[in-house]
C-alpha positions in Angstrom: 0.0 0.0 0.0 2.8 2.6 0.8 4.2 1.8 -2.3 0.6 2.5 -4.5 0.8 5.6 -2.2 3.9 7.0 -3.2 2.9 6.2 -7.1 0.0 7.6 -6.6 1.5 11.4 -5.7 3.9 11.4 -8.3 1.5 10.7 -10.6 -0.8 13.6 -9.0 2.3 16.0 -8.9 3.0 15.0 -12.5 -0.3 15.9 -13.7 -0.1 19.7 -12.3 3.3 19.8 -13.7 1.8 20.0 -17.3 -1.3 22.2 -17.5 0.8 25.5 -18.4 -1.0 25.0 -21.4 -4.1 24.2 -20.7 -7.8 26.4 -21.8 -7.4 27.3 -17.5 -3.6 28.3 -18.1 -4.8 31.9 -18.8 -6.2 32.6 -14.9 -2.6 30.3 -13.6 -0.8 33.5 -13.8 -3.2 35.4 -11.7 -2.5 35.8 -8.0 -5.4 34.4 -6.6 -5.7 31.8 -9.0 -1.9 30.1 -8.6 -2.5 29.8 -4.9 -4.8 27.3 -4.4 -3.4 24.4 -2.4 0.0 23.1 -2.0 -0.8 19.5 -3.3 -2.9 16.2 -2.4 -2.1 14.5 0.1 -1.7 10.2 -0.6 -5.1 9.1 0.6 -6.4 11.0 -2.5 -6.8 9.4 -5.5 -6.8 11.2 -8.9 -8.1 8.7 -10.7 -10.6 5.7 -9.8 -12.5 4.8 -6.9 -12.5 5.2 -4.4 -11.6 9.0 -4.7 -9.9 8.3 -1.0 -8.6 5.1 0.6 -9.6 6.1 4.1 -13.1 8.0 4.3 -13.3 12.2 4.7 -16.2 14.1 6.0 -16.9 17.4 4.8 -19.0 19.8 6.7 -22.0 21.8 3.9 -23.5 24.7 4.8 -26.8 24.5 1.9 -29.7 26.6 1.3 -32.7 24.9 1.0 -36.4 25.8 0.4 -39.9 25.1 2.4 -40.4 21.8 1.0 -36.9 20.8 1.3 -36.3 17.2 2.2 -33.4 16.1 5.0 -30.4 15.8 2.1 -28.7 13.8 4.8 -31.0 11.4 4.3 -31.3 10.9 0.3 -30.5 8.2 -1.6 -28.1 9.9 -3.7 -25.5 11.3 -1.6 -25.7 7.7 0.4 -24.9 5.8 -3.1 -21.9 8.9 -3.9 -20.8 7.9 -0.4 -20.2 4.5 -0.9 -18.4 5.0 -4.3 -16.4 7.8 -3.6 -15.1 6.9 0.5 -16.4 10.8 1.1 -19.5 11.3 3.8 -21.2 14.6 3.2 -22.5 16.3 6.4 -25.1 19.3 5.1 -26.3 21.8 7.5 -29.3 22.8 5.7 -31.0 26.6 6.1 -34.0 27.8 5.5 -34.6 30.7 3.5 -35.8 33.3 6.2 -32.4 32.3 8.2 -30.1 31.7 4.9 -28.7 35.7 4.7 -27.8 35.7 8.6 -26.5 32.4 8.9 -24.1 32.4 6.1 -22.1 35.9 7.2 -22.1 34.4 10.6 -20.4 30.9 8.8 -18.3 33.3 6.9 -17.3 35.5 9.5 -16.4 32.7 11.7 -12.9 30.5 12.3 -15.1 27.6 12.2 -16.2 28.2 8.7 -18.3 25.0 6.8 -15.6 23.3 3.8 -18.3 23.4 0.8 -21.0 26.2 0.6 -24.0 25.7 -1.4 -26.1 28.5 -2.3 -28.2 27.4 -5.2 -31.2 29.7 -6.5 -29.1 32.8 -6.0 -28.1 32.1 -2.6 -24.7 34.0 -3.1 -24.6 37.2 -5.0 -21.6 37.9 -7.2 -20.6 40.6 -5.0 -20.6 38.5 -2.0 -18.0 36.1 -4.1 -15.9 38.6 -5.1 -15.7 40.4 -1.5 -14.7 37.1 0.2 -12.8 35.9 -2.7 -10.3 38.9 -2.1 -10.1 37.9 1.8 -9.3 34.6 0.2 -11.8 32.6 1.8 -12.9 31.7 -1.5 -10.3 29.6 -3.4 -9.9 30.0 -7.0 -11.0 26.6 -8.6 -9.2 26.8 -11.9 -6.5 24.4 -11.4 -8.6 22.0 -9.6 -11.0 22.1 -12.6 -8.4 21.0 -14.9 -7.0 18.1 -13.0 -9.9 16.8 -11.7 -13.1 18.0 -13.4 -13.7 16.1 -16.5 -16.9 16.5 -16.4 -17.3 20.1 -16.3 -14.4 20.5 -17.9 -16.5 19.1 -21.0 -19.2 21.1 -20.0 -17.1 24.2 -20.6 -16.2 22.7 -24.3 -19.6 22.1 -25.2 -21.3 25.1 -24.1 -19.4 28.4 -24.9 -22.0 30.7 -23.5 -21.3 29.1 -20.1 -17.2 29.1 -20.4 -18.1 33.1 -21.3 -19.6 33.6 -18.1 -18.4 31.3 -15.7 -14.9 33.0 -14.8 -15.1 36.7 -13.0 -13.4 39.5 -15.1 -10.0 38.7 -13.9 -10.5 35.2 -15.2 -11.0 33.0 -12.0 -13.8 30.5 -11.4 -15.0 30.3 -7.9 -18.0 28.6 -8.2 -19.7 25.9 -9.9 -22.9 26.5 -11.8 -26.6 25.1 -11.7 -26.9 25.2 -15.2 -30.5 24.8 -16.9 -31.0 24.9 -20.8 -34.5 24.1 -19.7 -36.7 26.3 -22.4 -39.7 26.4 -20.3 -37.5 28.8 -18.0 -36.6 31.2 -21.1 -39.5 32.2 -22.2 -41.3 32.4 -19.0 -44.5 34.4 -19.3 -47.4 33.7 -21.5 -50.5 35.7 -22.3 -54.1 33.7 -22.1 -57.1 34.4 -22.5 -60.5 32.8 -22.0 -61.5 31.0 -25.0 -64.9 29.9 -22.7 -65.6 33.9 -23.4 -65.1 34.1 -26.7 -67.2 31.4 -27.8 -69.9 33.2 -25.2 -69.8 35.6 -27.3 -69.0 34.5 -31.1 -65.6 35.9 -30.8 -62.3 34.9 -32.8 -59.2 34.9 -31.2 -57.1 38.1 -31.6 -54.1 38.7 -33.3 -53.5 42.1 -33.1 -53.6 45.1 -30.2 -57.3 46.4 -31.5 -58.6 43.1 -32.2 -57.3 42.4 -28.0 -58.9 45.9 -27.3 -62.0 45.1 -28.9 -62.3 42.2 -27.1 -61.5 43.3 -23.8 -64.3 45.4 -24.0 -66.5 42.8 -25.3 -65.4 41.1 -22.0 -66.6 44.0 -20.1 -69.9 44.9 -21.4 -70.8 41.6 -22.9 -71.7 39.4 -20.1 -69.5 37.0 -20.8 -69.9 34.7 -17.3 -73.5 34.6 -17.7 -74.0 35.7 -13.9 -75.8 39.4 -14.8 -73.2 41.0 -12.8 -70.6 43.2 -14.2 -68.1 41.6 -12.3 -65.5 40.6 -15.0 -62.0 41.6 -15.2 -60.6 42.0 -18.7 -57.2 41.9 -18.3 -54.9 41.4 -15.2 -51.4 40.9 -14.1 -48.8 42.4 -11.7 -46.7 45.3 -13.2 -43.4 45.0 -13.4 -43.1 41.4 -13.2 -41.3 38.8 -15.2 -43.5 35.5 -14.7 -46.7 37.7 -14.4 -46.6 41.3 -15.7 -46.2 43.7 -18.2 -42.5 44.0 -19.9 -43.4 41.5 -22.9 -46.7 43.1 -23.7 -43.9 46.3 -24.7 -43.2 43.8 -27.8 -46.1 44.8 -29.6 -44.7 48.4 -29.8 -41.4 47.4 -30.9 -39.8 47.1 -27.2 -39.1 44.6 -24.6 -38.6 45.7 -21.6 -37.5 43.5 -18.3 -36.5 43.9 -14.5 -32.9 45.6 -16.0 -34.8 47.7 -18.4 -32.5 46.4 -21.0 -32.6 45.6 -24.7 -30.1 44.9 -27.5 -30.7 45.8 -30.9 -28.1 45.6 -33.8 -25.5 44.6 -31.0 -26.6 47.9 -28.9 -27.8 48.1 -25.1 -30.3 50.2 -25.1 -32.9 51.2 -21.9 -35.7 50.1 -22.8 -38.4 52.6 -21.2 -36.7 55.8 -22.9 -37.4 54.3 -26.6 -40.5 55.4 -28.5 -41.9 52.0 -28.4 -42.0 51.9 -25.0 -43.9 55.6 -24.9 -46.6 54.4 -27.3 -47.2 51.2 -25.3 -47.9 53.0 -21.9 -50.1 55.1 -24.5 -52.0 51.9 -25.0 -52.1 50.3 -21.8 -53.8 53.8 -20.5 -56.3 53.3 -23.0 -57.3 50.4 -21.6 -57.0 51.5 -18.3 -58.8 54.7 -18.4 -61.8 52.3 -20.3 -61.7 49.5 -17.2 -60.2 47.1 -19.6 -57.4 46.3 -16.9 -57.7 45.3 -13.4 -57.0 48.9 -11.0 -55.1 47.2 -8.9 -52.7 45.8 -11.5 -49.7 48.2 -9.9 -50.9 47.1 -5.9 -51.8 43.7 -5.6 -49.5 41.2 -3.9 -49.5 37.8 -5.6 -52.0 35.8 -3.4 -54.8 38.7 -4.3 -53.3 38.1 -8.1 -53.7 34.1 -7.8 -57.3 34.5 -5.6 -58.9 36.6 -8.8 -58.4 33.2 -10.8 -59.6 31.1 -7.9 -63.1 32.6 -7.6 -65.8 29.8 -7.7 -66.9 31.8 -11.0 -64.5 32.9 -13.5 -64.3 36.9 -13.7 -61.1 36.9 -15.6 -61.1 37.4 -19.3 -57.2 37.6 -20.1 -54.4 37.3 -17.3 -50.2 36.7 -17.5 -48.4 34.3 -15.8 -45.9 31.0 -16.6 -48.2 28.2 -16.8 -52.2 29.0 -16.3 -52.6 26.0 -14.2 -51.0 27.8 -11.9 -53.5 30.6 -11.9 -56.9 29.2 -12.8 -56.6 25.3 -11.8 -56.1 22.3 -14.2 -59.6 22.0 -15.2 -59.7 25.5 -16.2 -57.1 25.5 -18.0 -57.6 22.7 -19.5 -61.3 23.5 -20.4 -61.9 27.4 -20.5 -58.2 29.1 -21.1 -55.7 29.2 -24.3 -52.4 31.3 -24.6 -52.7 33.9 -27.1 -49.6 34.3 -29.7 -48.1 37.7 -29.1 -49.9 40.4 -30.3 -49.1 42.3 -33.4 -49.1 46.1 -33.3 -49.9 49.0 -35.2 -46.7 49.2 -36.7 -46.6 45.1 -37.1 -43.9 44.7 -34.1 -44.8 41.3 -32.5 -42.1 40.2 -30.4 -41.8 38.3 -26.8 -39.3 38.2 -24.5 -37.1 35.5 -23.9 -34.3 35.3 -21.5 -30.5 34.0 -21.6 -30.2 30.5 -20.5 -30.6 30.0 -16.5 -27.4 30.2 -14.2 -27.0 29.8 -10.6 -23.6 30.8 -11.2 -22.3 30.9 -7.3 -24.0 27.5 -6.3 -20.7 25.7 -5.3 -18.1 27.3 -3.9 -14.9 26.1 -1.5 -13.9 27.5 1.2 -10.3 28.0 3.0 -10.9 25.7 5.6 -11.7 22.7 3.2 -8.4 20.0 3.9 -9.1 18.4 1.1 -9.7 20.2 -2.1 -8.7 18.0 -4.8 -11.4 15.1 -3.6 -13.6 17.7 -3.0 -13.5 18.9 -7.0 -13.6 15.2 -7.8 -16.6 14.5 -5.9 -18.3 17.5 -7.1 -17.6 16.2 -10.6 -19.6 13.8 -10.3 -22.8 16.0 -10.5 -22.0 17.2 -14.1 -22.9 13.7 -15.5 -26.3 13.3 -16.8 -27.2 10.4 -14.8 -26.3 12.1 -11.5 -27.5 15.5 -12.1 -30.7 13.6 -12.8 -30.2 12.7 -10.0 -29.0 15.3 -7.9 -31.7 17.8 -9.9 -35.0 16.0 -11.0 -35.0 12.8 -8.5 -34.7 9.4 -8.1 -35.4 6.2 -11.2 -37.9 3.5 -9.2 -39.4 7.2 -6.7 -40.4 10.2 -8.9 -38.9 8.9 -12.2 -39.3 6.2 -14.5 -36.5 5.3 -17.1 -36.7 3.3 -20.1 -34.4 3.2 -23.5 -32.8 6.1 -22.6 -35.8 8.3 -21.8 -37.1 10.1 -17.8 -40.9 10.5 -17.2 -42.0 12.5 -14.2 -44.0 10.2 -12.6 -47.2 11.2 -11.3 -47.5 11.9 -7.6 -49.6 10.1 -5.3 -52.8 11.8 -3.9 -52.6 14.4 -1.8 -49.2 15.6 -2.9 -47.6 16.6 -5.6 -44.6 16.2 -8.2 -42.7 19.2 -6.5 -43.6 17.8 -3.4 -42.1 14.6 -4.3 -39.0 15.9 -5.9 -38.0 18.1 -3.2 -38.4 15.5 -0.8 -36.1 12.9 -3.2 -33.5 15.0 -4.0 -32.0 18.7 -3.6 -34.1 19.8 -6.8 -33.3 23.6 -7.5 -31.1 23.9 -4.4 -28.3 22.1 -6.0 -25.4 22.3 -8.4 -25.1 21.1 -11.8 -26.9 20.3 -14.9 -29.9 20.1 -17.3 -28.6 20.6 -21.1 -30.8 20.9 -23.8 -29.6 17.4 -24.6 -30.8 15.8 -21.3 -34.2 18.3 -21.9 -34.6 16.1 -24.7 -34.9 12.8 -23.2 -37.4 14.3 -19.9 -41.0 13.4 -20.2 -42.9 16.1 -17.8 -46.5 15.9 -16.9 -49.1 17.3 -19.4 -48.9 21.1 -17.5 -45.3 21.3 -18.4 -45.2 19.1 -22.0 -48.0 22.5 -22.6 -45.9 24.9 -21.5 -42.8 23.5 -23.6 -45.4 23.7 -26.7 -46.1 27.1 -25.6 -42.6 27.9 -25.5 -42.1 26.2 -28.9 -45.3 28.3 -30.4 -43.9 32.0 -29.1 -40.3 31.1 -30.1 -40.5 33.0 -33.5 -41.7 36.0 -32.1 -38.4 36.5 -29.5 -35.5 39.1 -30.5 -32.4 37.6 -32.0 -30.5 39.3 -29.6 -31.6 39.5 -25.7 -29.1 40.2 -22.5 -26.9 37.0 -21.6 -25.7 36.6 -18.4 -23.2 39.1 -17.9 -20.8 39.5 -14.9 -19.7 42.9 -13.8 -16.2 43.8 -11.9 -16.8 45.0 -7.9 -16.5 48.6 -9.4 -19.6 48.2 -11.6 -21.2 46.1 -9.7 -21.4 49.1 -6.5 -21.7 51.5 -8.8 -25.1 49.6 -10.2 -26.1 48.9 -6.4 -25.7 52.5 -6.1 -28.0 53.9 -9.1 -30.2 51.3 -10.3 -33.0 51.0 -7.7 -33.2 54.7 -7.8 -33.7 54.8 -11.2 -36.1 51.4 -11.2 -38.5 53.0 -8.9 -38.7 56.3 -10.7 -39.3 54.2 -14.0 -42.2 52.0 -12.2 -43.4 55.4 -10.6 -43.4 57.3 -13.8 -45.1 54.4 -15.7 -48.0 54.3 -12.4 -49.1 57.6 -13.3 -48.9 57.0 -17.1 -51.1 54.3 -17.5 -53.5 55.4 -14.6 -53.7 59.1 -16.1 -52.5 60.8 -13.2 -50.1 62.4 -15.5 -50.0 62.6 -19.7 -46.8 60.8 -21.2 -46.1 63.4 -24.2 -46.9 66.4 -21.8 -43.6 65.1 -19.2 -41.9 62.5 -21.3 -39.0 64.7 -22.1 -38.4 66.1 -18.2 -38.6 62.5 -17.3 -35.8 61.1 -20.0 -33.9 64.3 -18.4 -34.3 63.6 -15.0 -32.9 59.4 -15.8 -30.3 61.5 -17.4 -29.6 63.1 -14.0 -29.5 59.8 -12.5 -27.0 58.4 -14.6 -28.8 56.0 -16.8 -26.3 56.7 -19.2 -23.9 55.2 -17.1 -25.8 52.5 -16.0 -26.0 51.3 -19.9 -22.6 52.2 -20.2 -21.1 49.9 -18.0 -23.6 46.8 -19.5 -22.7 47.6 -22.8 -19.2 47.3 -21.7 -19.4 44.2 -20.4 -21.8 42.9 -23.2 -18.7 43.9 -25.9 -16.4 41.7 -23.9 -18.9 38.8 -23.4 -18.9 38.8 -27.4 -15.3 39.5 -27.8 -14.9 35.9 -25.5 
C-alpha cells in the first residue's frame, strides 16, 4: 500500500506539472488563481475509486427551500458515499435564516468546507468580496486536474465558459446550469376562449382586435351571472413570470427587471425608446376604459392568484408562466388558451425571452476545506447526466421512471404533488449542476409542463435575436449599479403608475422625465452593460 501511495502522488504532482497550457492556463498567472493548495495529500486518488482510501467528511452549509427534504437522508449522496469513501454532512438553512446564517459561517474560524447556495443564494458581489479575503479559493487548477466532467461542459457550451470565470478570469463557483426552455420564455399571455365562444368571438391577433375584445369582456356578459363583475385583463406590473414588460413587444420594445434591450448589438434602456412611450399610450387606453384590473400596480401575488380562484370565472385575459397555476387544471384545460403575441400598429410582435438559466455561485470552496482536490472530484460527479438527474429532477424507481434512454415524471400520489415529491427525493433547485438541452430532450414532464414547452415552442418566432446573456460585472460596476439602479427602477415604475392610470400625460412630461434618468446616470448605468456585453462577445 505505501508503495501505491507513493505512485499515486507522483502521478498527482505530474499531472499539475503540465497544465501550463491548458484552456485554464490563462487565470494560472493570476495571483489568486496560482495559490490554491499546496498539493494532495496520498489518501487521495486522482483517478478511480475510491476517490480516497480512508473516508473524509466534509462539513455543507446549503440553502434549502420550504419543501426541502433532509439531504442527509437521500439516496443519492448515500450511493456517492459509498463510491467515492467521502461522507457529506449538510447543515441545511432555511430561506428566512439563509442571509444571517451564512455571514455568521463566513465570518467565523469555524467556517463549513463546501458552501451551497443554489437559487441565487450568493450574489456575485458576495463572491468577489470574500474571494479577495481569500476565503474563497480560486478553482481553476482543480478544474483541470480533476473536473472532466465540467471540464466538457465548458467545451460544449461556450456561453457558459463566457460567463463562468469573473473579469480577472478566475472560477470560484460551480454553476446550476439549466437549458431548460420552459424557463426562457417564462410568461405567457391567455385568454379565456370559454368567453369568446360566449360571445362569437375569434381569437385576436393584433392590439385592437385584443382591445376590442376586452371590452366585449366588459360589457358583454360574458360569465352569464348578470353582474358586471368581470375583469378583462390582469397581471402584476413589473413582473417577469406575471406582468407587463413583454406586452412592450407589440410596440417594438421589450422591456424587463434591468430595463435592458439589444438591438443591432446595442444596449439600449428600454423605457426611454419610442416604443415603450406608445405602449404606456396603449395600456392607459385600456386602463382609463376598465379594460385592466385597477389594482394591477398594488396587488401582492395571493390577491393576483385569488382573482383566478373565484368559484366563478371573472377573468377574461391574465399573465403568468403556466395558467394552471392561476386558474386550476380543469380550467385551463377547459376554458383558457395562450394567445400568440400580439401584433401592433406598426406590425412589431415580439416576446421576450431570456438567456439560458445560471446559478452561477452555487458551489463554492472554502479555506478551511483539507481536502480540495477530492472535493473537485466528488463535485464532478454532478455534471454527468445520470447524476445530475439525479442530484436535480430525482430518483429512477421514486419520482422517475426510465426506459431506453428516456425520464418520465412520474405522477405523484394523492394528496401531494410532483414538487412535493421531488424536493423530498433529492436537492431539486437547491443544488449544483446540470440540465442541457440534450438531457431536456430525453425528460418526459406531466401534461402542465409538456404544454408549456409547446407554448414555448409556439412563441419562439416571435423573441429578439439578440436579448441580454448573463453578464458578470467587476466590484466597481457592480457598486456603482447597487448605487444607481433602484433609484432609477423606482422612478421608471413610478413614472409608468401615473402613465397608465392618467394621473399624468406621457407626451406632456416624457421629455423632463428622460432628463431627469439622465440626472441619474442612466447613461452610465448602460454604459457599464454595454461594456461588459462587448467583452462577453469578444470571449
Amino acid at each position: 500500500m505505501r508503495n501505491r501511495r507513493v505512485f499515486k502522488k507522483i502521478v498527482a504532482l505530474t499531472l499539475v506539472g503540465i497544465t501550463s497550457s491548458s484552456l485554464f492556463g490563462c487565470a494560472q498567472s493570476n495571483k489568486d488563481a496560482s495559490s490554491v493548495v499546496s498539493g494532495p495529500d496520498d489518501n487521495f486518488n486522482p483517478t478511480g475509486y475510491p476517490i480516497v482510501d480512508e473516508k473524509i467528511e466534509l462539513n455543507v452549509l446549503v440553502a434549502v427551500g420550504p419543501m426541502s427534504g433532509d439531504f442527509n437522508e437521500m439516496q443519492v449522496f448515500k450511493d456517492l458515499e459509498e463510491k467515492t469513501n467521502i461522507k457529506i454532512n449538510f447543515e441545511q438553512v432555511p430561506p428566512n435564516a439563509w442571509a444571517e446564517r451564512k455571514n455568521l459561517a463566513l465570518a467565523s474560524q469555524d467556517m463549513p468546507d463546501i458552501i451551497i447556495g443554489g437559487i441565487g443564494g450568493m450574489s456575485d458581489s458576495e463572491v468577489i468580496k470574500y474571494s479577495k479575503q481569500g476565503i474563497f479559493m480560486p478553482l481553476n487548477n482543480l478544474i483541470e486536474e480533476y473536473a472532466p466532467n465540467f471540464k466538457k461542459l465548458l467545451a460544449d457550451k461556450p456561453d457558459l465558459d463566457a460567463v463562468v470565470r469573473n473579469p480577472e478570469g478566475n472560477i470560484y463557483g460551480l454553476p446550476f446550469y439549466n437549458e431548460q426552455e420552459t424557463e426562457r420564455i417564462p410568461d405567457n399571455l391567455f385568454i379565456n376562449k370559454t368567453w369568446l365562444d360566449n360571445l362569437g368571438l375569434e381569437m385576436p391577433t393584433t392590439t385592437e382586435e385584443y382591445y376590442e375584445v376586452l371590452k366585449a369582456f366588459k360589457t358583454g356578459d360574458p360569465n352569464g351571472n348578470g353582474k358586471e363583475d368581470e375583469i378583462p385583463l390582469t397581471y402584476r406590473a413589473n413582473q417577469t413570470l406575471i406582468g407587463d414588460f413583454s406586452l412592450f413587444g407589440s410596440f417594438g420594445v421589450l422591456d424587463n427587471m434591468n430595463h435592458l434591450m439589444i438591438e443591432d448589438g446595442q444596449v439600449l434602456f428600454s423605457p426611454v425608446q419610442d416604443g415603450y412611450k406608445e405602449g404606456i399610450k396603449w395600456m392607459n387606453k385600456l386602463y382609463t376604459e376598465g379594460l385592466i384590473d385597477p389594482e394591477v400596480f398594488t396587488q401582492d401575488q395571493s390577491q393576483y392568484i385569488g382573482k383566478g380562484q373565484q368559484e366563478e370565472m371573472i377573468v377574461g385575459s391574465f399573465i403568468i408562466f403556466s395558467d394552471e397555476n392561476y386558474v386550476g387544471t380543469e380550467r385551463a384545460l377547459n376554458d383558457y388558451e395562450a394567445v400568440l403575441p400580439l401584433k401592433g400598429p406598426n406590425g412589431d410582435q415580439l416576446w421576450n425571452k431570456y438567456a439560458t438559466g445560471y446559478d452561477m455561485n452555487a458551489f463554492l470552496i472554502t479555506k478551511n476545506n483539507k481536502y480540495p482536490e477530492a472535493t473537485m472530484r466528488w463535485a464532478d460527479e454532478f455534471f454527468t447526466a445520470e447524476m445530475s438527474m439525479r442530484g436535480i429532477m430525482g430518483e429512477v424507481g421514486v419520482n422517475l421512471d426510465y426506459k431506453d434512454g428516456i425520464y418520465t415524471i412520474k405522477d405523484a400520489p394523492e394528496g401531494s404533488t410532483t414538487t412535493e415529491i421531488r424536493s423530498k427525493t433529492c436537492p431539486a433547485a437547491y443544488f449544483f449542476g446540470m440540465i442541457t438541452s440534450e438531457m431536456e430532450d430525453n425528460i418526459v414532464y406531466q401534461e402542465d409542463v409538456e404544454r408549456k414547452k409547446e407554448r414555448c415552442k409556439a412563441y419562439d418566432p416571435y423573441t429578439p435575436e439578440e436579448y441580454l446573456p448573463v453578464l458578470r460585472l467587476t466590484q466597481d460596476k457592480l457598486s456603482l449599479r447597487a448605487n444607481i439602479f433602484t433609484d432609477i427602477f423606482n422612478y421608471v415604475a413610478e413614472m409608468k403608475a401615473k402613465w397608465v392610470t392618467g394621473e399624468l400625460d406621457i407626451d406632456a412630461t416624457w421629455d423632463e422625465y428622460k432628463q431627469t434618468l439622465s440626472k441619474m446616470s442612466v447613461d452610465d448605468y448602460v454604459a457599464m452593460y454595454q461594456e461588459a456585453y462587448d467583452d462577453y462577445k469578444a470571449q
